[in-house]
N, C-alpha and C positions, 0 to 999 in steps of 0.2 A: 842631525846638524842643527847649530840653534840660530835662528839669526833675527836681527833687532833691528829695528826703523825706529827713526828719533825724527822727531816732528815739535817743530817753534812755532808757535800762534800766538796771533794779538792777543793781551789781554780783555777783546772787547766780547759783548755778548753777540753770538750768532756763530763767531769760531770754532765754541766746543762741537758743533757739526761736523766740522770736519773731521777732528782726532775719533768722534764717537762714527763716524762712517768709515775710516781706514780702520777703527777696532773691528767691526763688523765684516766688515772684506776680511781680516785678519781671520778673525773667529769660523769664517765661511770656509775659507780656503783649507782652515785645518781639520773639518768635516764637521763641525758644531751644530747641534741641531738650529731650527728657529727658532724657537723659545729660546735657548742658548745665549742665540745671537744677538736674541734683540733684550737678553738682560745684562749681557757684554756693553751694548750702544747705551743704554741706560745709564750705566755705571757707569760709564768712562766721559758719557756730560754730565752726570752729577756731578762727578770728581774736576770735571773741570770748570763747571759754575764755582764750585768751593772754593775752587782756588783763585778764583775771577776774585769772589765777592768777599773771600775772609781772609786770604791769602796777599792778596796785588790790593784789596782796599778799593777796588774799580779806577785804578791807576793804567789808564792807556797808554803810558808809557812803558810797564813792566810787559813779560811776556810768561806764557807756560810753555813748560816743556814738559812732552808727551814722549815717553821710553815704552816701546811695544816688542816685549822678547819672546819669541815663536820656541819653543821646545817641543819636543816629542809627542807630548797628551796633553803642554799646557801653554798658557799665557798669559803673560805675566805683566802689565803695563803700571808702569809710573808717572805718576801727574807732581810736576812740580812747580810752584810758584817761587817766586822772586824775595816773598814773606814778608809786606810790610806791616806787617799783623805780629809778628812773633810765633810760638812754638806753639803748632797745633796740636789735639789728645785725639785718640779715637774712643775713648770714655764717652759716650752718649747715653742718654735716657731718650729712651720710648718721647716722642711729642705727646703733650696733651692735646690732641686734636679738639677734643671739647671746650676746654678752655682758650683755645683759639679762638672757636667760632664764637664763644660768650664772650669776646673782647676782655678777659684775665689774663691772657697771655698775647705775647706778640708773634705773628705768624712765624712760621720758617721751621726749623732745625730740624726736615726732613733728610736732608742729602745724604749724613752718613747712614742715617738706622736704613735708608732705603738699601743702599750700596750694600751693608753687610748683609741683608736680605738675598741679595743678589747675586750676590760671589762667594768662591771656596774660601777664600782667605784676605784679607781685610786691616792694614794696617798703615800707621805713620813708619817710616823710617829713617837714619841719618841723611839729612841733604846729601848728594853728589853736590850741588854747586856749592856748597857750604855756609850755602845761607838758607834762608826760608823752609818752606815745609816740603816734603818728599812723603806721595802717597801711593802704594803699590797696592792694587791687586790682581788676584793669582783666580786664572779659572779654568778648571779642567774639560778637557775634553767629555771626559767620563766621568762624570763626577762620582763618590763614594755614594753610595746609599746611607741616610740617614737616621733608618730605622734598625 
């Protein structure tokens, strides 16, 4: 049986706490190991800082919306902001960590390379609210062996 919890939070920083603590209860319940769990809790406040900061623009007045779908061996959560940003990629490059720390580049653009590190599957998809950006991802129970 699949069943979904949908969760509204401030745009503001300290909220993604809670959607990344109901992932984790989520992830728990459905037997996930620790490690599992805690790159479930990970992912899912990356996912929602991105959409705090590149998404809503640090606009406390937008909100995210958190879609957490419980299936069988998976789950599957969507982070969605408001998108006063316009139409996000998941096209990343690697950060130059080095040239961060050399002041050549400007801090940041860990969130997604971390996330896709982190989950089975990893992508933007069509808004539900039909605006802004919609980010899903999928993390198995079991996950495939890599090798």
């Amino acid at each position: 049986m699949v069943r979904t919890i949908e969760l509204k939070i401030p745009s503001e920083s300290g909220f993604e706490k809670v959607a990344m603590n109901l992932a984790g209860d989520c992830a728990a319940m459905m037997g996930m190991t620790g490690e599992r769990i805690a790159d479930v809790k990970t992912a899912v406040s990356e996912a929602c800082i991105n959409a705090m900061e590149h998404g809503n623009l640090h606009d406390v007045s937008t909100k995210i919306y958190v879609t957490m779908t419980i299936d069988q061996d998976r789950l599957a959560i969507d982070v969605a902001d408001e998108g006063r940003s316009g139409v996000a990629t998941i096209d990343v490059d690697a950060p130059d960590v080095g040239a961060q720390i050399d002041g050549l580049e400007a801090p940041g653009g860990m969130g997604l390379f971390v996330i896709k590190a982190l989950v089975d599957e990893a992508d933007f998809v069509p808004p539900e609210l039909g605006r802004g950006n919609q980010f899903r991802m999928v993390i198995h129970v079991n996950p495939k062996d890599p090798s």
